[in-house]
DRENDO-1510 file (C-alpha; in Angstrom, 1 decimal, always signed):
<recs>
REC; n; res; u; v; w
REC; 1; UNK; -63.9; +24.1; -8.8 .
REC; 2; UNK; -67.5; +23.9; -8.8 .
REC; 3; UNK; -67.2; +20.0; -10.8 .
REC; 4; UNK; -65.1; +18.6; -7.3 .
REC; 5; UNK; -67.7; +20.4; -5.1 .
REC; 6; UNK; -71.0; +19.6; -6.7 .
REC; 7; UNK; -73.8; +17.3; -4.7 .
REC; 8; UNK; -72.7; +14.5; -6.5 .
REC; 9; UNK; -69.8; +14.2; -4.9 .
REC; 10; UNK; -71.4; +13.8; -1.1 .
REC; 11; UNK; -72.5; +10.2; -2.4 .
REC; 12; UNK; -68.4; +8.9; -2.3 .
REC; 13; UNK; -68.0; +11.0; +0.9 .
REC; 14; UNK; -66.8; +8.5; +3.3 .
REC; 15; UNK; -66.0; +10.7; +6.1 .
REC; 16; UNK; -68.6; +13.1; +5.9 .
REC; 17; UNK; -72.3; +12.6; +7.7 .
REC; 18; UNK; -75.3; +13.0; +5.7 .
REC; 19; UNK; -76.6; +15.9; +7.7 .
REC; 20; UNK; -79.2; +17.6; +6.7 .
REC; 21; UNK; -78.2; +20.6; +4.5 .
REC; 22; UNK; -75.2; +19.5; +3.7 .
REC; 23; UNK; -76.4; +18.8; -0.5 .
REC; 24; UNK; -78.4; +22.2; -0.6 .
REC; 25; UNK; -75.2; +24.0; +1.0 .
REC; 26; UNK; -73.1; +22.2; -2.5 .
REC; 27; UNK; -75.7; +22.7; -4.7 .
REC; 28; UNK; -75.5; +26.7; -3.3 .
REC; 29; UNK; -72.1; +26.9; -3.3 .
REC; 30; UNK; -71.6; +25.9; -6.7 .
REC; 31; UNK; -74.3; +28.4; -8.2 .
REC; 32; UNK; -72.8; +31.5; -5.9 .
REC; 33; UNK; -70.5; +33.7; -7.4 .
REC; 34; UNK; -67.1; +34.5; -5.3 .
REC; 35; UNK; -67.8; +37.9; -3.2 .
REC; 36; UNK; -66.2; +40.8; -5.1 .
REC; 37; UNK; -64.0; +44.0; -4.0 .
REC; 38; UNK; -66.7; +46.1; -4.9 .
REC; 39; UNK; -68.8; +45.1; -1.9 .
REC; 40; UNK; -67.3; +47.3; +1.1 .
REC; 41; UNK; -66.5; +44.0; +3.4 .
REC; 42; UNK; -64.0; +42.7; +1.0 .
REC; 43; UNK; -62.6; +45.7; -0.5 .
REC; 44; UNK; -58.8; +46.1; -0.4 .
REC; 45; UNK; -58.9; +41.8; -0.3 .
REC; 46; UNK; -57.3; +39.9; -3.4 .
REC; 47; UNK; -60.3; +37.8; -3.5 .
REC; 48; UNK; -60.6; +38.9; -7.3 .
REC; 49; UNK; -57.2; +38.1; -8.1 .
REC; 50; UNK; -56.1; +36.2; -11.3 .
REC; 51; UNK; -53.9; +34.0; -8.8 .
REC; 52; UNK; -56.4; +33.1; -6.3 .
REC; 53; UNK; -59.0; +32.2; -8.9 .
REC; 54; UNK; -56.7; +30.2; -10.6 .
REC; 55; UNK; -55.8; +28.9; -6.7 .
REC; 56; UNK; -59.5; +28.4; -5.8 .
REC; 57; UNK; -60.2; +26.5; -9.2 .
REC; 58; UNK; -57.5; +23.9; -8.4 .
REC; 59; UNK; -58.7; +22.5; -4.9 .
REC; 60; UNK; -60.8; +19.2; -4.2 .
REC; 61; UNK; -62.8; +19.1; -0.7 .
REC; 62; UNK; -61.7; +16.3; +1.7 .
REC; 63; UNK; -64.0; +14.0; +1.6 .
REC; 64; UNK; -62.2; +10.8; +3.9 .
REC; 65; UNK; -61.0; +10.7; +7.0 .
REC; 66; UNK; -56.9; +11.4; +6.8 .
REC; 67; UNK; -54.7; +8.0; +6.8 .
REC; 68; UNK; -52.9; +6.4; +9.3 .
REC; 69; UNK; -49.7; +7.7; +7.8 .
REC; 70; UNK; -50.6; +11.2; +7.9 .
REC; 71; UNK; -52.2; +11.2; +11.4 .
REC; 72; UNK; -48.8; +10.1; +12.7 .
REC; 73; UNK; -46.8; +12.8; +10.8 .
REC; 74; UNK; -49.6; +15.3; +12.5 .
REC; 75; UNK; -48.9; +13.7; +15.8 .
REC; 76; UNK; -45.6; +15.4; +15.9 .
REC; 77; UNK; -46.6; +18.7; +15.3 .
REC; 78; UNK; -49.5; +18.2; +18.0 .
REC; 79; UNK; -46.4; +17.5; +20.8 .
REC; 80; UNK; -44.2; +20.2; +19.5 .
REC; 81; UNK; -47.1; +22.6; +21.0 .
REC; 82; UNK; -47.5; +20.3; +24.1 .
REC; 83; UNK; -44.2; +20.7; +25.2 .
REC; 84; UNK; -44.9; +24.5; +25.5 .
REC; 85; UNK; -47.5; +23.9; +28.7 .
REC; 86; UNK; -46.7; +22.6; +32.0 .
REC; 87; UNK; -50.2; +21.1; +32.4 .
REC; 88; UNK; -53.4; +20.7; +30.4 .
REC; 89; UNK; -56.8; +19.7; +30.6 .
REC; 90; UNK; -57.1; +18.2; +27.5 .
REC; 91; UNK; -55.9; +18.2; +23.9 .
REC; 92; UNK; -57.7; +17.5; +20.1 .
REC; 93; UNK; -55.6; +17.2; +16.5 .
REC; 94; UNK; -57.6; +18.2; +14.0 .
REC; 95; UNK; -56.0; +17.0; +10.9 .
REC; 96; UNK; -57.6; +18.2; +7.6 .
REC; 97; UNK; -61.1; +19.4; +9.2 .
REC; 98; UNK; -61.2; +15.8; +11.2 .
REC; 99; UNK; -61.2; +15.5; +15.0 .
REC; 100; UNK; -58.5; +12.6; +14.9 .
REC; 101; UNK; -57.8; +12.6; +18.1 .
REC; 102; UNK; -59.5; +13.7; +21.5 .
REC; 103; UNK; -57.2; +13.0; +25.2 .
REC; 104; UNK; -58.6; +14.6; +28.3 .
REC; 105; UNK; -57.2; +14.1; +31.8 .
REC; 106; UNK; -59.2; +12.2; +34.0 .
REC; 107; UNK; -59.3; +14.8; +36.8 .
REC; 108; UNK; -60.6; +17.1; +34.7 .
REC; 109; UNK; -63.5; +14.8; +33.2 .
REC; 110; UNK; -64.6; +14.1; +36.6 .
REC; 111; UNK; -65.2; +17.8; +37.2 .
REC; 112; UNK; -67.2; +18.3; +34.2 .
REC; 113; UNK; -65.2; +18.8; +30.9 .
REC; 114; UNK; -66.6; +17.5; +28.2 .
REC; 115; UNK; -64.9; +17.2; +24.1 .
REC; 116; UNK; -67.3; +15.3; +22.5 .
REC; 117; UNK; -67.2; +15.9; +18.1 .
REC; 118; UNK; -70.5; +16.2; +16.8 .
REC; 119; UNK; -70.9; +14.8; +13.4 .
REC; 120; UNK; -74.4; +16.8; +12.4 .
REC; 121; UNK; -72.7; +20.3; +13.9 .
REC; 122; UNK; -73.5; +23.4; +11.9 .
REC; 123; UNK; -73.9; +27.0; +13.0 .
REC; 124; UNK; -76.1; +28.1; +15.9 .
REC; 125; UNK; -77.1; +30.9; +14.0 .
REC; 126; UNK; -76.4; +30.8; +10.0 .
REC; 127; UNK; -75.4; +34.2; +8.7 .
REC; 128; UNK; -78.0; +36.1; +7.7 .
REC; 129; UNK; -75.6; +37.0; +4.2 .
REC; 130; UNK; -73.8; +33.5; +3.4 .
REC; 131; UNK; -70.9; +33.9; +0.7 .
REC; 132; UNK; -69.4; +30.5; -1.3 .
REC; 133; UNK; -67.1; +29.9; +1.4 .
REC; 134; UNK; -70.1; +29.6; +4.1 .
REC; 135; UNK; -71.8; +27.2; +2.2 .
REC; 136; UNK; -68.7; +25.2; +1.2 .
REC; 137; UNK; -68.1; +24.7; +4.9 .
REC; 138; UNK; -71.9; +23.4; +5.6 .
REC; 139; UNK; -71.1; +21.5; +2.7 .
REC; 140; UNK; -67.8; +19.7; +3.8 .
REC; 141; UNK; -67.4; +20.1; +7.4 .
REC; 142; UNK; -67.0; +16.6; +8.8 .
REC; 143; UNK; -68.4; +18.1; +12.1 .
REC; 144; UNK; -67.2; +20.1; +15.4 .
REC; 145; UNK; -65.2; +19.1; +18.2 .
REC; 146; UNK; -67.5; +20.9; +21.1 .
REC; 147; UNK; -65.5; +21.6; +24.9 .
REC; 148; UNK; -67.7; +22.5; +27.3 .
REC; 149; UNK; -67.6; +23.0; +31.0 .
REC; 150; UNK; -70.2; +22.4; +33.1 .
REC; 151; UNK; -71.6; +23.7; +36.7 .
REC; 152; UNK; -69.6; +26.1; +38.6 .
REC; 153; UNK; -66.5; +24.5; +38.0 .
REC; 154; UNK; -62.9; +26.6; +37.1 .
REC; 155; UNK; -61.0; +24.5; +34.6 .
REC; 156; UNK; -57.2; +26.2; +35.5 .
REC; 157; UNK; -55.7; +23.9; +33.1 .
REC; 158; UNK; -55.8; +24.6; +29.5 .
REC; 159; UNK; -57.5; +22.4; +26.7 .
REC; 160; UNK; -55.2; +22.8; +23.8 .
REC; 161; UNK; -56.1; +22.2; +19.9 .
REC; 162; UNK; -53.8; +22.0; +17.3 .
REC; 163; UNK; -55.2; +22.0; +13.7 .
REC; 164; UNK; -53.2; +21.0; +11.3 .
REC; 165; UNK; -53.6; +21.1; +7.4 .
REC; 166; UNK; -52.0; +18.5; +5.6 .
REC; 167; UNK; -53.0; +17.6; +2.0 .
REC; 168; UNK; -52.1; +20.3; -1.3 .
REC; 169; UNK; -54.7; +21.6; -3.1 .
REC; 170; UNK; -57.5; +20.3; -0.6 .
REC; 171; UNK; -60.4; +22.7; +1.3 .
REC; 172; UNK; -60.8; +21.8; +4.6 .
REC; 173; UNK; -63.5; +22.9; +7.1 .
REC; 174; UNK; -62.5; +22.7; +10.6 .
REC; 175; UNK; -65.4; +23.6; +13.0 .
REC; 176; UNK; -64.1; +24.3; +17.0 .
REC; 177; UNK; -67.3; +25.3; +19.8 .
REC; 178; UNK; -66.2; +26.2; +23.3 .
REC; 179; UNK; -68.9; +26.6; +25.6 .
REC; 180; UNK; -68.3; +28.1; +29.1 .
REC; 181; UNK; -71.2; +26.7; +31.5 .
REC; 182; UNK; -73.0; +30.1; +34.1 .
REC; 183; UNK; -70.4; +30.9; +36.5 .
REC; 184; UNK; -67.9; +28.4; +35.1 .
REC; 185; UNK; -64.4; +28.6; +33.9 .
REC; 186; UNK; -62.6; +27.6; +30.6 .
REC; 187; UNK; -59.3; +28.5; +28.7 .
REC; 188; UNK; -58.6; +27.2; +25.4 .
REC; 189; UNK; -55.6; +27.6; +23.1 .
REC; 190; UNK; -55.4; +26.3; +19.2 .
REC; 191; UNK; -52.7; +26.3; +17.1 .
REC; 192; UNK; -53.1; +26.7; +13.5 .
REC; 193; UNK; -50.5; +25.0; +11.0 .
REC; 194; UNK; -50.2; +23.9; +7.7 .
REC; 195; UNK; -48.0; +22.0; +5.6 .
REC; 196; UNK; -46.0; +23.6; +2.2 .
REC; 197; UNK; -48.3; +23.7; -0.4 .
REC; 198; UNK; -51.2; +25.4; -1.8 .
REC; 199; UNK; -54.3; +24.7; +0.2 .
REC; 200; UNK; -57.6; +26.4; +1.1 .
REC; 201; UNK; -58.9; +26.6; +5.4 .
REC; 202; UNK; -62.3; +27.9; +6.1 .
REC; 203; UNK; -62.4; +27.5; +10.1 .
REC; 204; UNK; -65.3; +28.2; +12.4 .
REC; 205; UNK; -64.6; +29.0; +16.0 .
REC; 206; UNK; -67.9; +29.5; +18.1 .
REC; 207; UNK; -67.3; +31.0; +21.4 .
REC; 208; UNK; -70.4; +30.6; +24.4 .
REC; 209; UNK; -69.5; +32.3; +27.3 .
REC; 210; UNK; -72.6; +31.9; +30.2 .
REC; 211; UNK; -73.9; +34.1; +32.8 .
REC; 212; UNK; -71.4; +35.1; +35.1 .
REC; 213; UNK; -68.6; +32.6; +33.4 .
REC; 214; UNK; -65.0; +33.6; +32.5 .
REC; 215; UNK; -64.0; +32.0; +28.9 .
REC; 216; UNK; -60.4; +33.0; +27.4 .
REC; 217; UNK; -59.2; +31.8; +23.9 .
REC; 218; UNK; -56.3; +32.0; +22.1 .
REC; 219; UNK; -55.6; +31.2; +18.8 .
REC; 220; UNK; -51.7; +31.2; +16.9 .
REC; 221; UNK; -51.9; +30.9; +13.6 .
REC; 222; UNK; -48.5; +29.9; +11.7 .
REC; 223; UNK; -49.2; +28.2; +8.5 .
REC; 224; UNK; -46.6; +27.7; +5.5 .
REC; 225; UNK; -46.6; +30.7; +3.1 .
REC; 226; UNK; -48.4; +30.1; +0.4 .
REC; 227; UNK; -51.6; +28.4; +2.6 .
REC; 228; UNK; -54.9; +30.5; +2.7 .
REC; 229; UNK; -57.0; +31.0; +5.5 .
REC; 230; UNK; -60.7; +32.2; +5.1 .
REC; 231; UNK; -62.2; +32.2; +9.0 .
REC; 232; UNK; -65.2; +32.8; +10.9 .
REC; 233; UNK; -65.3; +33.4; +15.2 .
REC; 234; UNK; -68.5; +34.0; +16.5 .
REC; 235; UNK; -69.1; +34.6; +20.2 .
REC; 236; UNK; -71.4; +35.4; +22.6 .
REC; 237; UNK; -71.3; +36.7; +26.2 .
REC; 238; UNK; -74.4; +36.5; +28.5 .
REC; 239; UNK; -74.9; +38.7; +31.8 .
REC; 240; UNK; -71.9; +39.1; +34.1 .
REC; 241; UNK; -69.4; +37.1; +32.1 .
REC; 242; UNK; -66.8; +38.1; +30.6 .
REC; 243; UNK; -64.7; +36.8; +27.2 .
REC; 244; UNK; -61.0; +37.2; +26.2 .
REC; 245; UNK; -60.4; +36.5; +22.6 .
REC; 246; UNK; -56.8; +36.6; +21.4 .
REC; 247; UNK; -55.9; +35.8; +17.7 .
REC; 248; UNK; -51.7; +35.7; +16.7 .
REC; 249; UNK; -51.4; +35.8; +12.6 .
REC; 250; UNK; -48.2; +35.2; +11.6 .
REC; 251; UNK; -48.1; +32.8; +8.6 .
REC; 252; UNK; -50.1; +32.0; +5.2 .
REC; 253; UNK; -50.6; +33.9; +2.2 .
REC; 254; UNK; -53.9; +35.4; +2.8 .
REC; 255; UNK; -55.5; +35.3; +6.0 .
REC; 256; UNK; -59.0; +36.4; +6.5 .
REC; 257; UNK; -61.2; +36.4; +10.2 .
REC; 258; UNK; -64.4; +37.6; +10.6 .
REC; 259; UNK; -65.3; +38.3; +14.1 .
REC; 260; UNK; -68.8; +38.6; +15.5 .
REC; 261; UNK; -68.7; +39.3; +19.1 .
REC; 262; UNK; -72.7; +40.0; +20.5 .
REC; 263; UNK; -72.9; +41.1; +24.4 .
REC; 264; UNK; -76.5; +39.7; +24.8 .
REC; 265; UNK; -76.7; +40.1; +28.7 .
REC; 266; UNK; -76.3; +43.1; +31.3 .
REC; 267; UNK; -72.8; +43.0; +32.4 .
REC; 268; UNK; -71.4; +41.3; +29.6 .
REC; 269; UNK; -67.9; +42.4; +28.5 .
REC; 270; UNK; -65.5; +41.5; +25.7 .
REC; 271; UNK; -61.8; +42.0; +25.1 .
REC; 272; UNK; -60.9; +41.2; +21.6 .
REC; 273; UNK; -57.0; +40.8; +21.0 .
REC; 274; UNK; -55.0; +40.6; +17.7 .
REC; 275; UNK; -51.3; +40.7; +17.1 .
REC; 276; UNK; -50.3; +40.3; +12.9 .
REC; 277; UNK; -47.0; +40.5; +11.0 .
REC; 278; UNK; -46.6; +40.0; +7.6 .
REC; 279; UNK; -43.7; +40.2; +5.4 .
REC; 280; UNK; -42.9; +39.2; +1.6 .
REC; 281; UNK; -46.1; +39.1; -0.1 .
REC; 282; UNK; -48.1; +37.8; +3.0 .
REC; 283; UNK; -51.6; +40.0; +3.3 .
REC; 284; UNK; -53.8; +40.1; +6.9 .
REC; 285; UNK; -57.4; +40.8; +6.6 .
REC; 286; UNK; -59.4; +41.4; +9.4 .
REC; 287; UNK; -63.3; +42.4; +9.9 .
REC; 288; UNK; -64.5; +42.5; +13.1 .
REC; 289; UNK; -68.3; +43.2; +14.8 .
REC; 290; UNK; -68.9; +44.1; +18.3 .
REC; 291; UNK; -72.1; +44.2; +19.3 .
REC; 292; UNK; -73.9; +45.7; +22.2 .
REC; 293; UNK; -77.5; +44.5; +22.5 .
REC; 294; UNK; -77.9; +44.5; +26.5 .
REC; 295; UNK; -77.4; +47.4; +28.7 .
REC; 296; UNK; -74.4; +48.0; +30.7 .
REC; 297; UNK; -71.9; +46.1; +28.5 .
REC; 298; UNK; -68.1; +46.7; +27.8 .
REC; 299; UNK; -66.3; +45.8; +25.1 .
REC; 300; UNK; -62.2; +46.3; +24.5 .
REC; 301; UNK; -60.6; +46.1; +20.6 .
REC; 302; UNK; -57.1; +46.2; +20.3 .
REC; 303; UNK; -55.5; +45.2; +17.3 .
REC; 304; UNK; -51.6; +45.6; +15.9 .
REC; 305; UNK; -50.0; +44.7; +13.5 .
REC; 306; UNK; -46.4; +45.0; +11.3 .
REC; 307; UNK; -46.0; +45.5; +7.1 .
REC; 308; UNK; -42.6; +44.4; +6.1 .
REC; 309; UNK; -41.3; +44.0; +2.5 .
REC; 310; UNK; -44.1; +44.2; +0.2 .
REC; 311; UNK; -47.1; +42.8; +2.6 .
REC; 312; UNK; -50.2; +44.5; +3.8 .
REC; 313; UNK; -52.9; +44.6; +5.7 .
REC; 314; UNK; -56.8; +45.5; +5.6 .
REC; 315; UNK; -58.8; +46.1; +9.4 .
REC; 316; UNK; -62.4; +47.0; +9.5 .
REC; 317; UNK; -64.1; +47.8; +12.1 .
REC; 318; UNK; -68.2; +48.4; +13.7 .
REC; 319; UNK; -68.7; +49.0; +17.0 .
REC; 320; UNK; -72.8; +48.3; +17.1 .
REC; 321; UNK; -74.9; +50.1; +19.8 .
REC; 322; UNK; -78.4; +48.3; +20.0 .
REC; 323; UNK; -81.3; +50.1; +21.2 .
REC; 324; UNK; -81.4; +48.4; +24.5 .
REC; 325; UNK; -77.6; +49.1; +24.3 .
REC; 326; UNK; -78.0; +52.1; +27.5 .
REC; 327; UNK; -74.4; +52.3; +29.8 .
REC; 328; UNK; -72.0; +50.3; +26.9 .
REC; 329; UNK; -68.5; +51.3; +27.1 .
REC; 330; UNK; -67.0; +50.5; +23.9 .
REC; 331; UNK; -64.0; +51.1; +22.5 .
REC; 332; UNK; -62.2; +50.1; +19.2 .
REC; 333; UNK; -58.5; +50.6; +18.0 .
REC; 334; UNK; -56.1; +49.3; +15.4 .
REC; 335; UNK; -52.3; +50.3; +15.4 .
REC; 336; UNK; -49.9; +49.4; +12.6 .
REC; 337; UNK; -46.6; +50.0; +11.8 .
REC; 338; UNK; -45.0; +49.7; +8.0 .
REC; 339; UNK; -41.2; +48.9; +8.0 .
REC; 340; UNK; -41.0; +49.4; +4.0 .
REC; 341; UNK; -42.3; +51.7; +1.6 .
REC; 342; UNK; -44.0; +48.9; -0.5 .
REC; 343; UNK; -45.7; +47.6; +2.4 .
REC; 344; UNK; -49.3; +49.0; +2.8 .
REC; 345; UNK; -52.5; +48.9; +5.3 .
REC; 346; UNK; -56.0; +49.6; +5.3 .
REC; 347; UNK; -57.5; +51.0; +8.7 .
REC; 348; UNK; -61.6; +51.7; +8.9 .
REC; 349; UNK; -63.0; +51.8; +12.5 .
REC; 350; UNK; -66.7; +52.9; +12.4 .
REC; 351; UNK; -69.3; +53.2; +14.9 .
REC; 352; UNK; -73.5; +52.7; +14.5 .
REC; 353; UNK; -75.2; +54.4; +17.7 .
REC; 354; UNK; -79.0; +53.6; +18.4 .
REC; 355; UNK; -78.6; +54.6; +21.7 .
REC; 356; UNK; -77.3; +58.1; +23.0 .
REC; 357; UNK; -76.3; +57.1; +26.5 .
REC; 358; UNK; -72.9; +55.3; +26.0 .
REC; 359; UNK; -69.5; +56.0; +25.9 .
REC; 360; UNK; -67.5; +54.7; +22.8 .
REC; 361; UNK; -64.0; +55.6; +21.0 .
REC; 362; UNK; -62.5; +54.5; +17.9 .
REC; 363; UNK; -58.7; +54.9; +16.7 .
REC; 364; UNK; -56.6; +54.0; +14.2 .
REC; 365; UNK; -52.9; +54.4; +13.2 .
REC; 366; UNK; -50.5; +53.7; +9.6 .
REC; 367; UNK; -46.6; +55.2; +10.3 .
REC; 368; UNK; -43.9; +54.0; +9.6 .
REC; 369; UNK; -41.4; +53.4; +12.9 .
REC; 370; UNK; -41.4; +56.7; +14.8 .
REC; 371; UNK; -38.0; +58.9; +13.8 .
REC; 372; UNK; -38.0; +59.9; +17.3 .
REC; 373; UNK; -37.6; +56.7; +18.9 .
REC; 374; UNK; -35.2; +55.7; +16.1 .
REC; 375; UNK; -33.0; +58.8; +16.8 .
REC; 376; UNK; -32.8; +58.2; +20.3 .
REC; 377; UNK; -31.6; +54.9; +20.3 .
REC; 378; UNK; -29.3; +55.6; +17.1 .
REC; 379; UNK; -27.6; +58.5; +20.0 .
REC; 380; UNK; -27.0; +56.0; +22.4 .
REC; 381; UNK; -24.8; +53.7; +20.2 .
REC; 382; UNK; -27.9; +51.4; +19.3 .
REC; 383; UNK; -27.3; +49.7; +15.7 .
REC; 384; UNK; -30.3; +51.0; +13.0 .
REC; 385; UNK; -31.2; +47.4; +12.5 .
REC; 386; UNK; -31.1; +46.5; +16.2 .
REC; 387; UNK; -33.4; +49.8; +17.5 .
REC; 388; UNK; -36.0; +49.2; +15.0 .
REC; 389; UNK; -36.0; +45.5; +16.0 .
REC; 390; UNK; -36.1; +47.0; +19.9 .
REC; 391; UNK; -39.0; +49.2; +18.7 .
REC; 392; UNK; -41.1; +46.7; +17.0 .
REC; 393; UNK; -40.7; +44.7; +19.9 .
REC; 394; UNK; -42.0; +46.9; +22.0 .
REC; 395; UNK; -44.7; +48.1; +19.7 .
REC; 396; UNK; -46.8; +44.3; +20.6 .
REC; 397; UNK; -45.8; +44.8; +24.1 .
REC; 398; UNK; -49.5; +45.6; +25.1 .
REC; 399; UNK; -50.8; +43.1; +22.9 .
REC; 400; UNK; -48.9; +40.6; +24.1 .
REC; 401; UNK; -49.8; +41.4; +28.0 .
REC; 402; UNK; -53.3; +40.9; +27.3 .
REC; 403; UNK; -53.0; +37.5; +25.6 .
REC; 404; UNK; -54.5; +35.0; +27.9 .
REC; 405; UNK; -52.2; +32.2; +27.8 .
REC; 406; UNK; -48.8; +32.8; +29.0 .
REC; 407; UNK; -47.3; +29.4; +26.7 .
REC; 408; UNK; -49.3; +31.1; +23.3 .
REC; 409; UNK; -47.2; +34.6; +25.0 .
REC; 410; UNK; -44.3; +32.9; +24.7 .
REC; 411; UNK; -44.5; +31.4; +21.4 .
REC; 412; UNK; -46.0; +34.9; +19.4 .
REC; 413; UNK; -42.2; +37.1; +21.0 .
REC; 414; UNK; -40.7; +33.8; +19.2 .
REC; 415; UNK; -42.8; +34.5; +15.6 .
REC; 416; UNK; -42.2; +38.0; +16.5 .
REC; 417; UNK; -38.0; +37.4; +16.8 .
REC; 418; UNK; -38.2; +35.1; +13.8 .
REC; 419; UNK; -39.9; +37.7; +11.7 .
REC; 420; UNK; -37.1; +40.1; +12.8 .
REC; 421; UNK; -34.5; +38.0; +12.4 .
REC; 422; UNK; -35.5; +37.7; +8.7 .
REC; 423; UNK; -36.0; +41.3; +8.5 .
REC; 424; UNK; -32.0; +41.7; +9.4 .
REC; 425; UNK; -30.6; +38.8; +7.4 .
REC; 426; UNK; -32.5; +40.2; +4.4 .
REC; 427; UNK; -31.2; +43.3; +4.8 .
REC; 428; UNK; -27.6; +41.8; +5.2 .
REC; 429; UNK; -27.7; +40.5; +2.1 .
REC; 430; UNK; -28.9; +43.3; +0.3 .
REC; 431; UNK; -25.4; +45.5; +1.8 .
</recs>
């Protein structure tokens, strides 16, 4: 791996900018070590894995913009999901980590949304800890796509992204920024999917939201099953406005998020939603960070998922009370439910209080489907594979309220019935 991602190869990169850092991020990347399961934020991962060493060592960045041919065959996935909305603002194909496409209404434009890519786009804020997979992004990110609203304008119409991953054995860097302008409006909703083969996705999502604004995302992610997925979202909510963050994992063979959610003005409030289900060999990993660093902040974590066959699933959790953190309501909880004795999940919620007048809770749940609610539909004639496929169901019920996008709604209860449907074909065949 570290041959195909040296410096040297930036000099033949004919779709990539020479931005500065972009060499010192490949030269860094190259010398730093893969993170290890014996550091707590990716224990329980398979990041040491004979497989996905052997996976990692076999990629090539993307270093051109994607062909004619393969824009076209991403076109059709792009209008599978446009077909789901009534109306949008706008919509962007990403195809391989490049913006290939940007097409925003005209009504809209006039009002103030703005996609413009930016070529020389890294991180507002770098981490203060960068692993390989930080760098490799700097590195190889052909730039962001950046939607933004501007003055005190309610865009009612979503802006839809679909990113699409198309080459075997490539990394690609995909790099989305939604910015919500003070007292402005915004909803955005990506799809995520990749094409069979092995490949490697490290996608950044920054979310702005300004003072007094209302920004909702949404993200489904249904890539093939052997793709891996290694993300970043970072947000930030200024006074008064509020953030919804949905994320819908259903595909890939390992997907990992990171989530850093600051609340950096009085007021600011954060609802962070996650709905998972895995099955076969399929593993979820989710860390997520919400931090309170203004007075009189809120912030809402709810998080369930579903272990089938011989899946799993690792959540980790901090709620962060800053010093200046005074009157934050905070509250944190993960819910899963294992339909298989091989299946497995990891649930760690903790909390880190600087400040003693606040009101947090944490929770956190690993059962299998509840005997009670099995028996009780078993008495009223209800099949064992239909009630726990009426259960499940209703297990994501409150995720799937929350989800800010009634088209992405619509689409996770059909991954949800797919998954299900699987489930009880599977077990057909096995009687």
């Amino acid at each position: 791996m570290n041959e195909r991602f040296s410096p040297d190869v930036l000099d033949s990169a004919a779709g990539l900018s020479a931005r500065s850092g972009r060499a010192d991020a490949a030269a860094a990347a190259v010398t730093t070590g893969l993170p290890t399961t014996e550091t707590e934020e990716w224990r329980y991962s398979p990041i040491s894995d004979s497989d996905f060493v052997e996976l990692l060592n076999g990629l090539s960045p993307v270093l051109a913009a994607p062909s004619a041919d393969a824009v076209e065959r991403a076109e059709q996935y792009r209008q599978t999901v446009l077909e789901r909305f009534e109306s949008i603002a706008a919509s962007v194909l990403i195809l391989d980590g490049y913006v290939v496409d940007v097409d925003v209404d005209p009504g809209w434009a006039a009002k103030g949304l703005k996609l413009e890519v930016d070529q020389d786009r890294w991180l507002a804020a770098e981490p203060s800890e960068p692993t390989k997979f930080d760098q490799l992004h700097q590195a190889f990110s052909p730039g962001a796509i950046v939607i933004q609203s501007s003055g005190q304008v309610a865009i009612t119409d979503p802006v839809v992204v679909v990113t699409h991953h198309e080459s075997p054995s490539t990394l690609s860097c995909p790099h989305l920024v939604v910015e919500a302008s003070e007292a402005g409006e915004l909803t955005v909703v990506e799809h995520q999917t990749s094409a069979a083969g092995a490949g490697l996705q490290l996608p950044i999502t920054e979310l702005v939201a300004g003072k007094a604004s209302r920004l909702r995302y949404t993200v489904v992610q249904e890539n093939s099953e052997d793709h891996v997925q290694i993300g970043r979202q970072l947000s930030s909510v200024d006074g008064q406005a509020s953030l919804t963050s949905g994320v819908a994992a259903f595909g890939g063979r390992y997907l990992r998020l990171r989530t850093d959610s600051r609340l950096i003005g009085r007021g600011a409030n954060a609802s962070l939603i996650a709905a998972y289900y895995g099955d076969g060999d399929q593993i979820h990993d989710f860390r997520t960070f919400q931090h309170h660093e203004a007075r009189d902040t809120r912030s809402d974590l709810l998080f369930k998922g579903t272990q089938d066959d011989r899946s799993g699933s690792i959540y980790t959790g901090l709620i962060h009370i800053h010093p200046d953190g005074a009157g934050t309501n905070a509250f944190q909880t993960n819910r899963n439910v294992k339909l298989s004795d091989e299946a497995w999940a990891w649930s760690v919620p903790n909390l880190e209080i600087e400040n003693n007048e606040v009101h947090c809770s944490h929770a956190s749940t690993v059962s299998p489907v509840d005997d009670d609610q099995r028996f009780y539909l078993h008495a009223r004639g209800v099949p064992p594979t239909a009630a726990d496929r009426l259960i499940v169901a209703g297990f994501y019920d409150e995720v799937l309220t929350r989800l800010p996008s009634e088209a992405a709604r619509q689409r996770v209860q059909e991954l949800i019935n797919t998954k299900l449907d699987r489930r009880i074909g599977n077990q057909a065949d096995e009687a």
